[in-house]
ZAMARGU-4260 file (C-alpha; in steps of 0.2 Angstrom, whole numbers, plus 5000, padded with zeros to 4 digits):
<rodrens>
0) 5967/5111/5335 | 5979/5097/5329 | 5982/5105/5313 | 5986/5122/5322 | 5999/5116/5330
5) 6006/5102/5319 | 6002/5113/5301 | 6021/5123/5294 | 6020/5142/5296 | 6012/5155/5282
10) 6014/5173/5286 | 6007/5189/5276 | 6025/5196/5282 | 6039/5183/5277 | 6049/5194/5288
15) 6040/5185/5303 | 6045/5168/5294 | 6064/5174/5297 | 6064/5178/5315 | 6075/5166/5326
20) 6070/5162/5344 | 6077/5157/5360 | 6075/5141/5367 | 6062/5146/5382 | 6051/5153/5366
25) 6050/5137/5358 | 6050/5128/5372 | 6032/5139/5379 | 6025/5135/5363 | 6028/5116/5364
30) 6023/5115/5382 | 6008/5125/5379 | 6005/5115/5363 | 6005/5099/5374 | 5992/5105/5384
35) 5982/5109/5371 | 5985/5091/5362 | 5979/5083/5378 | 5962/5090/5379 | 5959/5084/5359
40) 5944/5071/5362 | 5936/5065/5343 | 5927/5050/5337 | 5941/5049/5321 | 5953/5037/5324
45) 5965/5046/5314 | 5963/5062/5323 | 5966/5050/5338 | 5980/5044/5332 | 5989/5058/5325
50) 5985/5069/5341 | 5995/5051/5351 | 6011/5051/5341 | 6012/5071/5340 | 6012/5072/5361
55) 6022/5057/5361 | 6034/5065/5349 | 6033/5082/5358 | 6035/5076/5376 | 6053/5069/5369
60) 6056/5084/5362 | 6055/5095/5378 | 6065/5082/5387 | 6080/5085/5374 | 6078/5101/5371
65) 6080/5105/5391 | 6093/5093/5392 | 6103/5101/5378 | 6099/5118/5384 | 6108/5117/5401
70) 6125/5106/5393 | 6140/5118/5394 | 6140/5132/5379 | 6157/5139/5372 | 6159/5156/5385
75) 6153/5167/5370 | 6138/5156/5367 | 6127/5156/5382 | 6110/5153/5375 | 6104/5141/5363
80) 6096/5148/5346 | 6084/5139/5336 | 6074/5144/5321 | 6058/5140/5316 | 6054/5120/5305
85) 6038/5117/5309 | 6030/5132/5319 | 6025/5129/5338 | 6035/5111/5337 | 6054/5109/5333
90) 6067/5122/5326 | 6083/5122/5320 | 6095/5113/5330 | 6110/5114/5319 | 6115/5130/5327
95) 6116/5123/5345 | 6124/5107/5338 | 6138/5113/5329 | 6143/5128/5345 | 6146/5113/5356
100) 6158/5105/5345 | 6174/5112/5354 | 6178/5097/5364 | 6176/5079/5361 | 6166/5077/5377
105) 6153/5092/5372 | 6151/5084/5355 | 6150/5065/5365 | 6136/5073/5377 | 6127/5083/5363
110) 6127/5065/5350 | 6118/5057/5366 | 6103/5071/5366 | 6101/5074/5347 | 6099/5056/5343
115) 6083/5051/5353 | 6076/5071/5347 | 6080/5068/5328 | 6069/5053/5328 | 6056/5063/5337
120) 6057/5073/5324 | 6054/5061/5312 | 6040/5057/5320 | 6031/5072/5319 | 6036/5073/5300
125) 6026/5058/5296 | 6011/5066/5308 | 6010/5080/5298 | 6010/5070/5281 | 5993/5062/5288
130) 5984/5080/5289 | 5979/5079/5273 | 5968/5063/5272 | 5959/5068/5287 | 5957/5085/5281
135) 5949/5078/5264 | 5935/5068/5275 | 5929/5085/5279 | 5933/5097/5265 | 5921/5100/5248
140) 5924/5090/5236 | 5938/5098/5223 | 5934/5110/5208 | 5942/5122/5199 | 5953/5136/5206
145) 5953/5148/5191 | 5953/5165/5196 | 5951/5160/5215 | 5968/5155/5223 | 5986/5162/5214
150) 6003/5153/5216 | 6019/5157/5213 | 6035/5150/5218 | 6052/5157/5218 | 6070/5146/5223
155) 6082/5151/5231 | 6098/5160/5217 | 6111/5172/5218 | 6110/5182/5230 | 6091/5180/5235
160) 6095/5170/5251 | 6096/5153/5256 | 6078/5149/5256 | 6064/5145/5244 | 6047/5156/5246
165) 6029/5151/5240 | 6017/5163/5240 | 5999/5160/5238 | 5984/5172/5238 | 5966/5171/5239
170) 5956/5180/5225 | 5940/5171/5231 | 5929/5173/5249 | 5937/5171/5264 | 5940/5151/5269
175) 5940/5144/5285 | 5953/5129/5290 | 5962/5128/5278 | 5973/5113/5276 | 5987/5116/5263
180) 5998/5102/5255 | 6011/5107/5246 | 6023/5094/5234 | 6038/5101/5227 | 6046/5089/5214
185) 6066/5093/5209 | 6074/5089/5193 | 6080/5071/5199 | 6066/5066/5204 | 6066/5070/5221
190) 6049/5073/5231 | 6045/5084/5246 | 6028/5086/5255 | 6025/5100/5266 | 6007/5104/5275
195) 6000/5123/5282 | 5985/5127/5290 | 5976/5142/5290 | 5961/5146/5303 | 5955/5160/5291
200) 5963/5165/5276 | 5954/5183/5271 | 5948/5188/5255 | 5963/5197/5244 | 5974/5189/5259
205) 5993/5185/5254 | 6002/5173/5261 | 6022/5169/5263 | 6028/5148/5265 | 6047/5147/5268
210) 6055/5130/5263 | 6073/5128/5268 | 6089/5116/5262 | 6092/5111/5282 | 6110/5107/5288
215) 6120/5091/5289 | 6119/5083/5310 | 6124/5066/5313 | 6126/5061/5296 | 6110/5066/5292
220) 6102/5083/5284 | 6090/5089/5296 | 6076/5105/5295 | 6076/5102/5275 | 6058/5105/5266
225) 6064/5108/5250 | 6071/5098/5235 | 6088/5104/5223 | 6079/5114/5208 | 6062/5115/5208
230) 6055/5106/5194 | 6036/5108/5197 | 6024/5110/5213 | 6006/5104/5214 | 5996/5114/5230
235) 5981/5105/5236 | 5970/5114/5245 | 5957/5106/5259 | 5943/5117/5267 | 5924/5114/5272
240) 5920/5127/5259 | 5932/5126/5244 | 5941/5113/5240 | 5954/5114/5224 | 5972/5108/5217
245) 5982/5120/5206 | 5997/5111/5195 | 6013/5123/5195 | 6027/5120/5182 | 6041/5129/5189
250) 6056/5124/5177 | 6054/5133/5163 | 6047/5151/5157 | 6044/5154/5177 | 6060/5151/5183
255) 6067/5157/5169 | 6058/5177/5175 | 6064/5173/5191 | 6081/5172/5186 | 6079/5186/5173
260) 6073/5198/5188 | 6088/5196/5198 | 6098/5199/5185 | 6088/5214/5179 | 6103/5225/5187
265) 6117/5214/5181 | 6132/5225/5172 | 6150/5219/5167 | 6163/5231/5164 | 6179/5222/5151
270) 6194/5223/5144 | 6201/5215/5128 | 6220/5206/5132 | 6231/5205/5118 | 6245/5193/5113
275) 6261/5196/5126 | 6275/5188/5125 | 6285/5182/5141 | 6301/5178/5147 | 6295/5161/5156
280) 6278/5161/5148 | 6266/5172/5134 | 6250/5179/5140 | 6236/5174/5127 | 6224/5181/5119
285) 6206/5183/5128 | 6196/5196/5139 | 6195/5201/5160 | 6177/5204/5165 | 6173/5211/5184
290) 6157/5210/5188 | 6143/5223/5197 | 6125/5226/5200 | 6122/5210/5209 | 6131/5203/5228
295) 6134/5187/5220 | 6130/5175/5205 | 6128/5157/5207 | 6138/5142/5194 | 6140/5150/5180
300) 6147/5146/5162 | 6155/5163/5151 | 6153/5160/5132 | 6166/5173/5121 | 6165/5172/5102
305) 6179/5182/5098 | 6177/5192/5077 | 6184/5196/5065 | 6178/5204/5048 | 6172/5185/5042
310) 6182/5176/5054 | 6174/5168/5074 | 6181/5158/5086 | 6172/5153/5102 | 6179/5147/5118
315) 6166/5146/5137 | 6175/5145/5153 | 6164/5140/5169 | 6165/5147/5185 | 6158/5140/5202
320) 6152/5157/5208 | 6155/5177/5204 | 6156/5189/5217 | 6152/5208/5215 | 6170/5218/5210
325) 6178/5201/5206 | 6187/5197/5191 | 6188/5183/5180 | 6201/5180/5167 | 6196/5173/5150
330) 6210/5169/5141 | 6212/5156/5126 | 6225/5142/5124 | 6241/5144/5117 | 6240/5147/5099
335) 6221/5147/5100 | 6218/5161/5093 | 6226/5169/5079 | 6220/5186/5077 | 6215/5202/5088
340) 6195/5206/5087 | 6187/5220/5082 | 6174/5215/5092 | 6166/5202/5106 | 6151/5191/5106
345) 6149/5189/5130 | 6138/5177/5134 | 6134/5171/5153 | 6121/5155/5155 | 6117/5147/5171
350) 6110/5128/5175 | 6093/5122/5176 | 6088/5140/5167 | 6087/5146/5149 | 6090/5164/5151
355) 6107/5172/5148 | 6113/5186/5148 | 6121/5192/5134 | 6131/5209/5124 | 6139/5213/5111
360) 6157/5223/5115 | 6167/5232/5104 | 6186/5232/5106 | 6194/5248/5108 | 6210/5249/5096
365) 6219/5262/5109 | 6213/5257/5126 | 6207/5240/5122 | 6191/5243/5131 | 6177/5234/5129
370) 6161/5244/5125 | 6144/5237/5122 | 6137/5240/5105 | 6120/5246/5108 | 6106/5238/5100
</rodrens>
């Protein structure tokens, strides 16, 4: 019962993961939560103990989020919005927050309630990080998890969305509670633990985890349960009948298919500029790129190697992002480049990724087109 209600959500849909609510939705579920927390009688101390900070935690939570709800909205904002953090508990309140920030005095009242419910919060964060221990006492003991339990992971780039998604599926017999910890290690350093739960998880069954980068409140960021670039995840998985932990290296050939897959629909279209010279200033030598096939790519660095016959020269420009039908301008330094190419080397790279993509474009003499060599 305590891990029901304290566990993050996993869908089959991820749709269902993406759906925001009203406050009187959430607020049901946490009131109906408390009643169930109440009734929680066990001889573990830790169960005891957990179950105490949670109703503690959630008690303060209804408090703030009533008082929040009936503070004066902007006319066009009548009903507070949250999303979904920990499923059944707390959502996102940035939304709310930030709506009542058109006078000082909404902002002054808001300040009063979001305090005391952000360290509610924080309470519940550290609950949830205790499942696991107590889940361990009564799970098997750990073996191997090959052919029996797939994960993936897949971060948030481009235009996939704001979000991070695990999916995990179970290859092996059905399991019953299933307590699920889920470390996410970024390229700095950084550490995130997140814990599911699972009644039943089916045979064949498929499930969806959304992590999320939260949203600055008060000077501090709130609703995040991920870290910046996924490095690698370890999932540890705690049930009476299976038991297991599965190492997932994320940075590197996975990410790297992850980001080749968005891109799989990726096209340029280009244009060679020549030398031009001006009355205030000359236009130099380089290339116009638009780009299509995507909504949007994320930092970016464009490589050009510019030939010759037996002459190169190579030049990379970086851009913060690139939106479809945009386009950039790639021109050389004055006197950089002393000749006009026969043809173009393109190169686009992104950070924390190996894959590029690259052509190979030919210059048009007449219309200075640029037309990709065919492999």
């Amino acid at each position: 019962m305590l891990a029901k209600h304290l566990g993050m959500a996993l869908k089959s849909d991820p749709a269902q993961l993406q759906k925001k609510r009203e406050t009187s939705e959430v607020m049901a579920e946490l009131q109906s939560a408390l009643l169930d927390l109440r009734e929680i009688k066990s001889n573990d101390n830790e169960i005891m103990y957990v179950s105490d900070q949670v109703r503690d935690a959630v008690t303060v939570i209804l408090e703030r989020l009533d008082n929040l709800n009936s503070l004066p909205k902007p006319p066009d904002e009548g009903t507070l919005f949250v999303g979904s953090f920990v499923d059944g508990f707390f959502g996102n309140f940035a939304g709310g927050y930030h709506r009542g920030l058109d006078a000082e005095a909404k902002q002054n009242a808001l300040n009063s309630e979001m305090q005391p419910l952000l360290a509610a919060i924080d309470r519940i964060d550290a609950a949830q990080k205790m499942l696991p221990k107590i889940a361990e006492k009564y799970s098997a003991t750990l073996s191997d998890s090959t052919g029996l339990i797939y994960v993936d992971f897949n971060e948030s780039w481009g235009d996939s969305g704001p979000d991070d998604w695990l999916f995990l599926k179970n290859l092996g017999e059905t399991l019953e509670d299933c307590t699920i910890l889920v470390e996410l290690t970024g390229a700095d350093g950084e550490v995130r633990k997140n814990v599911h739960f699972l009644k039943t998880w089916p045979e064949s069954a498929s499930m969806w985890g959304r992590y999320q980068n939260g949203e600055k409140i008060l000077g501090r960021t709130v609703d995040r349960t991920t870290v910046t670039y996924v490095k690698e995840m370890r999932v540890t998985i705690y049930s009476p009948q299976f038991a297991t932990r599965i190492y997932y290296k994320y940075k590197g050939d996975e990410k790297d298919k992850d980001v080749a897959y968005r891109c799989e629909k990726l096209t340029f279209q280009g244009d060679y500029q020549p030398y031009e010279a001006g009355v205030i200033w000359d236009t130099q030598r380089g290339a116009r790129f638009t780009m299509n096939g995507v909504s949007f790519l994320p930092k970016c660095r464009v490589n050009l190697t510019f030939r010759k016959e037996d002459q190169a020269k190579t030049w990379y420009w970086d851009y913060d992002s690139w939106t479809k039908g945009e386009t950039k301008k790639c021109y050389t330094p004055a006197e950089g480049l002393g000749f006009d190419p026969d043809s173009i080397d393109f190169e686009v790279s992104f950070p924390h990724t190996n894959y590029k993509h690259k052509e190979t474009l030919k210059v048009d003499q007449g219309s200075n087109r640029l037309v990709k060599i065919q492999e």
